[in-house]
Each structure stands twice: as structure tokens, then as C-alpha cells.
C-alpha positions in Angstrom: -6.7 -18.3 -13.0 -9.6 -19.9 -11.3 -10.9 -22.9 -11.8 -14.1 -22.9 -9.7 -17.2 -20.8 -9.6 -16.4 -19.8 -5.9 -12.9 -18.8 -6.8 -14.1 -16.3 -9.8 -16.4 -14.4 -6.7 -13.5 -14.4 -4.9 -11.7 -12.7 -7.1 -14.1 -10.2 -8.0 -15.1 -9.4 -4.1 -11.4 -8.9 -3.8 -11.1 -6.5 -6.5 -13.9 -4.3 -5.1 -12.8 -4.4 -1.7 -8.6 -3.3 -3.0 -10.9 -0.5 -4.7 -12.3 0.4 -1.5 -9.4 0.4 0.3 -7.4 1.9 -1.7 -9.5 4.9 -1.1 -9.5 5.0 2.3 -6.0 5.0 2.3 -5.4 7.8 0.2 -8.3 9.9 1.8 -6.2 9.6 5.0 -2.7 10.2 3.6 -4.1 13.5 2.1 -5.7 14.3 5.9 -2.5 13.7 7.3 -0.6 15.4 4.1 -2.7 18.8 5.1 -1.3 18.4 8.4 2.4 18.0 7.7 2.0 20.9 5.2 0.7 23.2 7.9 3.1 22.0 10.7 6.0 23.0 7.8 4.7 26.1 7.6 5.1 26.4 11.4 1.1 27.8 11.3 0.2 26.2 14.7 -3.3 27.6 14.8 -4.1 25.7 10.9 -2.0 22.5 12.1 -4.6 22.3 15.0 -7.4 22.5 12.5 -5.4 20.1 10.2 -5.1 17.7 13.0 -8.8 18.2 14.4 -10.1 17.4 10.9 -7.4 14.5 10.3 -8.6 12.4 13.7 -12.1 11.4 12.3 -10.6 10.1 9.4 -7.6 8.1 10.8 -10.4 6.4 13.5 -12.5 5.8 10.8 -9.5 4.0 9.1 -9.8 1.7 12.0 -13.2 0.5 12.4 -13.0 -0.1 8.7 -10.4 -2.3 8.8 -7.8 -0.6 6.5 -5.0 0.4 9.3 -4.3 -1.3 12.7 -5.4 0.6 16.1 -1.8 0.8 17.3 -0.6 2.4 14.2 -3.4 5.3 14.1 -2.3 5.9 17.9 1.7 6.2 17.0 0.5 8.5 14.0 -1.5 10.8 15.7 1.0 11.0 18.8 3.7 11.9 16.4 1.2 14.5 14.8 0.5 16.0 18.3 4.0 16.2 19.4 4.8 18.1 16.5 2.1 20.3 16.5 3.1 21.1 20.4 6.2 21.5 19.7 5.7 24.8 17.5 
């Protein structure tokens, strides 16, 4: 619990940010969901569009601060591969 006036902000700006994030992070597991659903169905022209709709979202992960650069890149190089590989 906190004991300072500064602490209980803290708290609360925490809570709103999680909220936030939490968000983000699900809006790009369903993008990359979409993708992995039409790569199953070994539809390569529908992955493609997938994929082309799941990039914005997964850079936009990054300038907001939810995933790490790196990760996006190993992600969407996995995605590609697969997609190629059809």
C-alpha cells in the first residue's frame, strides 16, 4: 500500500499505462494470429495481405514501447519465411 501522495500517482499512472499496454499487445497478437491462420491454410496470396497489414502494427509496437526492436525483426522474419516458403 502506499504511504505517500507521490506513491498513490504512481500507482494509478501504472494502472492506466498496463491498460494501455495490454491493448497493444493483444491488437498485435490478433495481427499476427490472422497471419498464422492464413499461412495454415497454405493461402499464400491472403498470408501476404495478413502479413502487409500485420507490419504497421508490430512497428508501431515499437515506437510505443510495448515490444523490443529486435523481437519485432525475429517475428516478422519468421512470418516471411513462412509465407515464402508456401
Amino acid at each position: 500500500m502506499a504511504n505517500h501522495k507521490s506513491a498513490e500517482k504512481r500507482i494509478r499512472q501504472i494502472a492506466k499505462r498496463t491498460a494501455i499496454n495490454r491493448a497493444r499487445m493483444s491488437r498485435v497478437r490478433t495481427f499476427v494470429k490472422k497471419v498464422e491462420t492464413a499461412i495454415a491454410s497454405g493461402d499464400k496470396a491472403a498470408a501476404r495481405d495478413a502479413f502487409q497489414l500485420a507490419q504497421p502494427e508490430l512497428h508501431r509496437a515499437i515506437t510505443k514501447g510495448v515490444l523490443h526492436k529486435n523481437t519485432v525483426s525475429r517475428k516478422l522474419s519468421r512470418l516471411a519465411t513462412r509465407i515464402n516458403a508456401l
